[in-house]
C-alpha positions in Angstrom: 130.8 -166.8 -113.0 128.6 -169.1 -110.8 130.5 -167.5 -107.6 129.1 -164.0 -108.9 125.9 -165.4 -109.6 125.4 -166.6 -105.8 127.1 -163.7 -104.3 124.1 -161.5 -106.5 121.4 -163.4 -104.8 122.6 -163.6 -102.0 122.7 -159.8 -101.8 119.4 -159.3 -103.1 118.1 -161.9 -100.4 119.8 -159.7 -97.6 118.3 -156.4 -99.3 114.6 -158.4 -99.2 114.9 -159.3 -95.3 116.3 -155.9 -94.3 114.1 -154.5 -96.3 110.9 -156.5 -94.8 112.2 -155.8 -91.7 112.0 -151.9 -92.1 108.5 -152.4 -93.6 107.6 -154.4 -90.4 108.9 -151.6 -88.0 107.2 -148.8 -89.7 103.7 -151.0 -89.9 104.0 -151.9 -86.3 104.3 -147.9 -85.5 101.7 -147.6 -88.2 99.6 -150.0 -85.9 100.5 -148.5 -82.7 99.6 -145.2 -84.2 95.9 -146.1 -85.3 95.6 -147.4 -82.2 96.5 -144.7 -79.8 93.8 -142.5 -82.4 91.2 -144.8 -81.6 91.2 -144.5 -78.0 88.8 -141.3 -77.6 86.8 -140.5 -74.5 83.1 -138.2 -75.1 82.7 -135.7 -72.2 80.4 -132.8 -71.8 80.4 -129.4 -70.1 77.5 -127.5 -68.6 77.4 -123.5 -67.9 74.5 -122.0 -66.5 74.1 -118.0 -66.0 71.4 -116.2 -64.5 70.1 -112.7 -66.2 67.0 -110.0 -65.8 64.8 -109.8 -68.7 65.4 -106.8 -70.5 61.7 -107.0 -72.4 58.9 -107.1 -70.5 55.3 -107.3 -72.6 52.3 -106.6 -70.1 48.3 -107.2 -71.6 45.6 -105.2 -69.5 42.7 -106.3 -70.1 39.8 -105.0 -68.6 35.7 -105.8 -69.5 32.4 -104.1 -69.5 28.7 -104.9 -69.4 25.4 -103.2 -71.0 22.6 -103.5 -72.3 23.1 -100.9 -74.6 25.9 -101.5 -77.5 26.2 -98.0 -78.2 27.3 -97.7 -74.1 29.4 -100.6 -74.4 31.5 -99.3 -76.9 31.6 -96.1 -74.8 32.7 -98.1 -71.8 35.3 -99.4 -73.6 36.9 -96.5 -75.0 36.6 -94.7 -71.4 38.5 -97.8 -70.4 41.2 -97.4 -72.3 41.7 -93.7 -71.9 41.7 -94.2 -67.8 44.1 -97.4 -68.3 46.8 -95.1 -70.9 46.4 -92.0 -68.6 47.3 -94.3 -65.4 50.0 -95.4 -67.8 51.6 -92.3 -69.0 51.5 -91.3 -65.4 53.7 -93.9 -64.1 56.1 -92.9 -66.6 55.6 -94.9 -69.6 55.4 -93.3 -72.8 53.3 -93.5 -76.3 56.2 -95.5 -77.9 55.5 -98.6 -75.1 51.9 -98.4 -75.5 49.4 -100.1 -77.9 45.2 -100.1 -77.6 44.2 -103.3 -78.7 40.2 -103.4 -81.1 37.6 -104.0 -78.3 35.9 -107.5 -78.8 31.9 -107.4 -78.1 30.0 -110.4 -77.8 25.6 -110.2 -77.5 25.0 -112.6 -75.4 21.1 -112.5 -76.2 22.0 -113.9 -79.5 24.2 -116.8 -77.6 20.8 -118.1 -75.7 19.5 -121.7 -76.0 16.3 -122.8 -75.0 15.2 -122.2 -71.9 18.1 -120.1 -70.2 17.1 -117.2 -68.8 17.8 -113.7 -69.7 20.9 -112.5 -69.1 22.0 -109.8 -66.7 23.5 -107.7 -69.3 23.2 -108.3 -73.0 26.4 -107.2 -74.3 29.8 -108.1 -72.6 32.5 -106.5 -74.1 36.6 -106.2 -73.3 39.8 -104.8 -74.4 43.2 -104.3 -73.7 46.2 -102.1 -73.5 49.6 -103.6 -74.6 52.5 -102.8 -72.7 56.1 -103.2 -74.4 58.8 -102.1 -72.7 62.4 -102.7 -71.9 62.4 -101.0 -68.8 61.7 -104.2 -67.1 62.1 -102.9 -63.2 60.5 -99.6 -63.9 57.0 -101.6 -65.3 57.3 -104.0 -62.7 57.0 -101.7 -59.9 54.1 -100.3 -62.2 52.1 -103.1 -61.4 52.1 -103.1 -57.9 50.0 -99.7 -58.5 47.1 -101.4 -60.8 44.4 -101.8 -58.2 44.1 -97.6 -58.5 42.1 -98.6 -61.8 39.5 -100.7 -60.3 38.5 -97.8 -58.2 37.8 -96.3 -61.4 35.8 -98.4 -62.4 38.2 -100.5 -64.9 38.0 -104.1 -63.9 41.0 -106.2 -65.1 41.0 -109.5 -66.2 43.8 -111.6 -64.9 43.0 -115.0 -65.5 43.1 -115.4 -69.2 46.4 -117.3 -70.4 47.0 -115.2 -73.2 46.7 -112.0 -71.3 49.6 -112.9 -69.0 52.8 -111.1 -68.5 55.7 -112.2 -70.6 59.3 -111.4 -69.8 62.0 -112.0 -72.6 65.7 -112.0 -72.5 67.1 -110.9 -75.9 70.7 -110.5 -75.4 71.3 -114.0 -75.8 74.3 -113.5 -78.9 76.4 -111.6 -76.1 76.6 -114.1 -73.1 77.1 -116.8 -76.0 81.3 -116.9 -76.6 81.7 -116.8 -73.1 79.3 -119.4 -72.1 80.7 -121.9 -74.8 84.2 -121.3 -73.3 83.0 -122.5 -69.7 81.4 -125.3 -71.4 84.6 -126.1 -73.1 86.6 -125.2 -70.4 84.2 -128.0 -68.0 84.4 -130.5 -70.3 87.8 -130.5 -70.6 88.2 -130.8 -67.1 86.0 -133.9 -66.8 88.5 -135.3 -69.5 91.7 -134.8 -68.0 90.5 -136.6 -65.0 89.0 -139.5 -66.9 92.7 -139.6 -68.4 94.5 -139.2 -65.0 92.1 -141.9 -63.4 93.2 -144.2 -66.9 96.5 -143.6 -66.7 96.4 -141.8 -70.2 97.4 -138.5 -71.4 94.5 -136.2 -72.9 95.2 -135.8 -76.5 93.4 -133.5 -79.3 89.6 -133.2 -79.9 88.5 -135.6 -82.7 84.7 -133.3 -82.6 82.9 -130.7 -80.9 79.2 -130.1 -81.1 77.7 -127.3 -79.3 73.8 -127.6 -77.6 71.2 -126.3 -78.1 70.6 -122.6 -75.4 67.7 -123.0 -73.1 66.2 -120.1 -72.2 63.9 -120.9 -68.9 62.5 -118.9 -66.0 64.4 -119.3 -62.6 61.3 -120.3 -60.8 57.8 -120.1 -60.9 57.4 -116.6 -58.4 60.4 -115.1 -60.4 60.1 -115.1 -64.3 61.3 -111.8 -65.0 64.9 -113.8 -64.0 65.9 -116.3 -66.7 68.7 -119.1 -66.3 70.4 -119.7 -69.3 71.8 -123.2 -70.1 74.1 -124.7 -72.6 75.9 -128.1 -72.8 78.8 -129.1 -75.5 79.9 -132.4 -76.2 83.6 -133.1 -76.6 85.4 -136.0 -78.4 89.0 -136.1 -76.7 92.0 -138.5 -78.1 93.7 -140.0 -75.5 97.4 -141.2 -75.5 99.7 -143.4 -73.9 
């Protein structure tokens, strides 16, 4: 009976140490595992593209002076005529075209103390809005401007907010393919970071994409716009 007794334990002590001994394999793997998850290298991937503008939005404004504010409303509206006629001429049609309300300011009533007279009492301007997506066509438009001041339209072209603008708005079409080269970059940079480590790129652990940046190309060219994107890539690297 005793005999039995030790030969039970003595099983049950060699089913404990075998069976620590499996538990010790599979947590070392376990261990080596985690590890191999944690290694990660963070990587990012540029692509640039250049594109024309397909909106172009083009404020003429032009002014006028009188003394009389019943004339300097009829300047204005002269103006405008001689600066939609030049337009429609050049091709452009009603459906690009907007008058802007004239603004009048009496300058009599602007006078403080001892300033003399003005010139002119009233100064008044306006403007014709241009919005087009024929970008080249209204480009080539404004090389032929100058015919208005011999008309006796005088544009204003120093004002900020009367300065051309050129848009690109076909941003949602170039965007899967830019995303792929940034992928495509940064997975590049990765796979030489794991050569260089003597590691093997594994999975990504996260992907963000940037933000698009929409600028001009240069200062003498912003009817061309360079699109930019960068995306930042978690990789897993393995042994």
């Amino acid at each position: 009976m005793s005999t039995s007794k030790d030969n039970g334990i003595g099983f049950i002590g060699i089913g404990l140490i075998v069976g620590l001994t499996i538990f010790g394999f599979f947590l070392n793997s376990a261990v080596k595992t985690y590890r191999s998850f944690d290694r990660t290298v963070t990587v990012r991937g540029l692509a640039e593209q250049e594109h024309l503008a397909d909106v172009v939005i083009w404020p003429i404004q032009f002014t006028q002076a009188s003394n009389s504010q019943e004339e300097i409303y009829r300047l204005l509206d002269d103006g405008a005529q001689r600066v939609v006629t030049f337009l429609k001429e050049n091709g452009l049609d009603d459906t690009e075209i907007s008058v802007d309300v004239p603004s009048v300011t009496d300058r009599s009533a602007q006078r403080w103390g001892g300033e003399a007279a003005p010139v002119f009492r009233y100064v008044g301007s306006q403007s014709v809005t241009v919005y087009s997506t024929q970008v080249e066509q209204i480009r080539e438009v404004m090389t032929r401007i100058g015919s208005l001041g011999r008309q006796g339209v005088i544009i204003s072209a120093e004002d900020y907010q009367y300065r051309v603008e050129y848009l690109f708005t076909r941003l949602n079409e170039i965007k899967p393919v830019m995303i792929e080269e940034a992928t495509m970059e940064a997975r590049k940079v990765a796979e030489k970071f794991a050569e260089d480590s003597d590691s093997r790129l594994g999975k990504i652990k996260t992907a963000s994409q940037g933000q698009f940046a929409i600028t001009n190309r240069d200062m003498n060219n912003p009817h061309i716009k360079k699109v930019r994107v960068v995306s930042t890539i978690v990789y897993y690297l393995t042994d």
